[in-house]
C-alpha positions as a Markdown table, in Angstrom:
| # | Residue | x | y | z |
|---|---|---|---|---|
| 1 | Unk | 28.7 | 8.1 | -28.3 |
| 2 | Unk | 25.5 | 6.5 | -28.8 |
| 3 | Unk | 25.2 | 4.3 | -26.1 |
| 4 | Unk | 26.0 | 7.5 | -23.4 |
| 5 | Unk | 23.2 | 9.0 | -25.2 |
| 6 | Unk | 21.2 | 6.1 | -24.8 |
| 7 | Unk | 21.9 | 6.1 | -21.0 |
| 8 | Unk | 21.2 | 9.4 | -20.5 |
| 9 | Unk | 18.1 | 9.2 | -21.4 |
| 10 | Unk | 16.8 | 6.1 | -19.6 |
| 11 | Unk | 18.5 | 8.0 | -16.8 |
| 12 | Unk | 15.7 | 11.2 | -17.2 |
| 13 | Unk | 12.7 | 8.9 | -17.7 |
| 14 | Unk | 13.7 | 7.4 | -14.4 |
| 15 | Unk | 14.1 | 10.8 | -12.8 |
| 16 | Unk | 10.7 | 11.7 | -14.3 |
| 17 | Unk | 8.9 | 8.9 | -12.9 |
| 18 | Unk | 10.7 | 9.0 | -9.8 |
| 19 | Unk | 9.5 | 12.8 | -9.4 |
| 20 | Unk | 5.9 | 12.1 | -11.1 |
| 21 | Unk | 5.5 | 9.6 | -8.2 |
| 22 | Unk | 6.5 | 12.3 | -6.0 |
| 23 | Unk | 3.6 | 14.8 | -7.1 |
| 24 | Unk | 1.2 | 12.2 | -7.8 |
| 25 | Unk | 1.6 | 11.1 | -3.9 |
| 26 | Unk | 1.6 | 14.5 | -2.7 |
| 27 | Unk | -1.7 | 15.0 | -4.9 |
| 28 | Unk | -3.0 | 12.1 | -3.0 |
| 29 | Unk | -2.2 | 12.5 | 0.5 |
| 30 | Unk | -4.2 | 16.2 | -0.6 |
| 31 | Unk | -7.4 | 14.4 | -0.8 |
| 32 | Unk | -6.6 | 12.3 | 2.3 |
| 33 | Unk | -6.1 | 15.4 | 4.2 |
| 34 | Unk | -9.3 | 17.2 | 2.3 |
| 35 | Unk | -12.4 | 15.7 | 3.7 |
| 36 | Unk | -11.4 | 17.8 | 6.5 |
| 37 | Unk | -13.0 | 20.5 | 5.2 |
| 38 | Unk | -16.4 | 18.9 | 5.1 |
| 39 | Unk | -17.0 | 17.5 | 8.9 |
| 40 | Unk | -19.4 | 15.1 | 8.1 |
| 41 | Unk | -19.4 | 14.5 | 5.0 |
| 42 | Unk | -15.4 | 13.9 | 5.4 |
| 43 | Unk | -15.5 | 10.4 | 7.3 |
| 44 | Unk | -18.0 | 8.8 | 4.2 |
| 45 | Unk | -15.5 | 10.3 | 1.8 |
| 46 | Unk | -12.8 | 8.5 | 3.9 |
| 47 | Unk | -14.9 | 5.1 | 3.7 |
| 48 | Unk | -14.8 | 5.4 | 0.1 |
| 49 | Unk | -11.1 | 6.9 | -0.6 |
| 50 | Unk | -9.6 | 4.7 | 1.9 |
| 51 | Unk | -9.5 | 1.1 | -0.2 |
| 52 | Unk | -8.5 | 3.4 | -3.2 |
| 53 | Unk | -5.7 | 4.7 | -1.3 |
| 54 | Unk | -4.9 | 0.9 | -0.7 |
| 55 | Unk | -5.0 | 0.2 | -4.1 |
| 56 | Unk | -3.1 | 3.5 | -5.0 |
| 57 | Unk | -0.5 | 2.8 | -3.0 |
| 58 | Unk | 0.2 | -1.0 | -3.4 |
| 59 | Unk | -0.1 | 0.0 | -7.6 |
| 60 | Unk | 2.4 | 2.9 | -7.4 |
| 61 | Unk | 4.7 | 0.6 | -5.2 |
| 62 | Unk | 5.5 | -2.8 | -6.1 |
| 63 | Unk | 6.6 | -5.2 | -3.9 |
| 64 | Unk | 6.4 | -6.0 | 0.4 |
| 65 | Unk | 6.8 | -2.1 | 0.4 |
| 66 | Unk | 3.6 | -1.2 | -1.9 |
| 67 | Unk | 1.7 | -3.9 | 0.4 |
| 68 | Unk | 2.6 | -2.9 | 3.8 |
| 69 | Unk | 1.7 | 1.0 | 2.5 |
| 70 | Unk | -1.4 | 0.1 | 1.1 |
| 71 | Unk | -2.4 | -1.6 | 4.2 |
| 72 | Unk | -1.4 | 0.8 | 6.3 |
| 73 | Unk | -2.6 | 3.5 | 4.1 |
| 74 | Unk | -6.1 | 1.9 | 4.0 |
| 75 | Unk | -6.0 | 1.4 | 7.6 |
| 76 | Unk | -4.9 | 4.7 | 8.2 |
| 77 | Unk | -7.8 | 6.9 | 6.0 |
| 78 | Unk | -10.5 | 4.7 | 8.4 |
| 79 | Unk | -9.2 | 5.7 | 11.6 |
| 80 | Unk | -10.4 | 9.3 | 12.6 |
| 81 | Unk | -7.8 | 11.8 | 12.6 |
| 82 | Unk | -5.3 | 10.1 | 10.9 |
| 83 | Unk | -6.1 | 11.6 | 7.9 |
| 84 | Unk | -3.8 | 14.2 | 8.8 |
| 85 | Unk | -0.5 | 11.4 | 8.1 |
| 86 | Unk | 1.1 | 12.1 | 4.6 |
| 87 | Unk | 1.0 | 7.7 | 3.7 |
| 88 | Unk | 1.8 | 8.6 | 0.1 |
| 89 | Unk | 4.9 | 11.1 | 0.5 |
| 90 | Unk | 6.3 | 9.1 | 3.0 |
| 91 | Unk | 6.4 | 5.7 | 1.4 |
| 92 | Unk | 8.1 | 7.9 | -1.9 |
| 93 | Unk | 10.6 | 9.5 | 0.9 |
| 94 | Unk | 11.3 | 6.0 | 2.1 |
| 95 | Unk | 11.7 | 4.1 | -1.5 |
| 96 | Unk | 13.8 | 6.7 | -3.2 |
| 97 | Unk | 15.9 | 8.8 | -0.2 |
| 98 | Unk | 16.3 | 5.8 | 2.3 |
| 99 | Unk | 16.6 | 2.9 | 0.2 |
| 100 | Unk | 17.5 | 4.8 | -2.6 |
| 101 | Unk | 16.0 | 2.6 | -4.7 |
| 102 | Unk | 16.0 | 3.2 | -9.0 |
| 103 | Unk | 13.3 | 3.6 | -11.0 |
């Protein structure tokens, strides 16, 4: 019995990090998508917030996946009106509804 117990909860702190990932890159792709707001100011907000995107990304992702989404999230906050592209949501979509990959 104590080993089912054991499982079950290594099975929640996966689903809690899986779903803190979720909000956290839903949080993120917020203040891509807010410099918006601020015409001006909004493309040097990018120039700073795009390499921390990068880094976001590549450090909440591990792996070819974390370094292909932090290039092309990076790549993506420097080009105008891309802002608009939810990076972080959809590399969580990708690693945990297409590959389906555990925490």
């Amino acid at each position: 019995m104590e080993m089912k117990n054991k499982q079950i909860a290594v099975a929640t702190n996966n689903n809690s990090s899986k779903y803190s990932k979720l909000v956290l890159s839903l949080l993120f792709d917020f203040i891509g998508i807010i410099t918006y707001v601020v015409p001006a100011l909004g493309e040097l907000a990018d120039v700073v917030w795009a390499p921390l995107s990068g880094l976001l990304l590549y450090s909440m992702y591990k792996g070819n996946v974390g370094k292909i989404a932090g290039i092309f999230g990076t790549l993506e906050e420097l080009i105008p009106f891309t802002d608009i592209i939810p990076t972080f949501t959809i590399t969580w979509f990708y690693v945990y509804v297409i590959k389906k990959e555990e925490v």
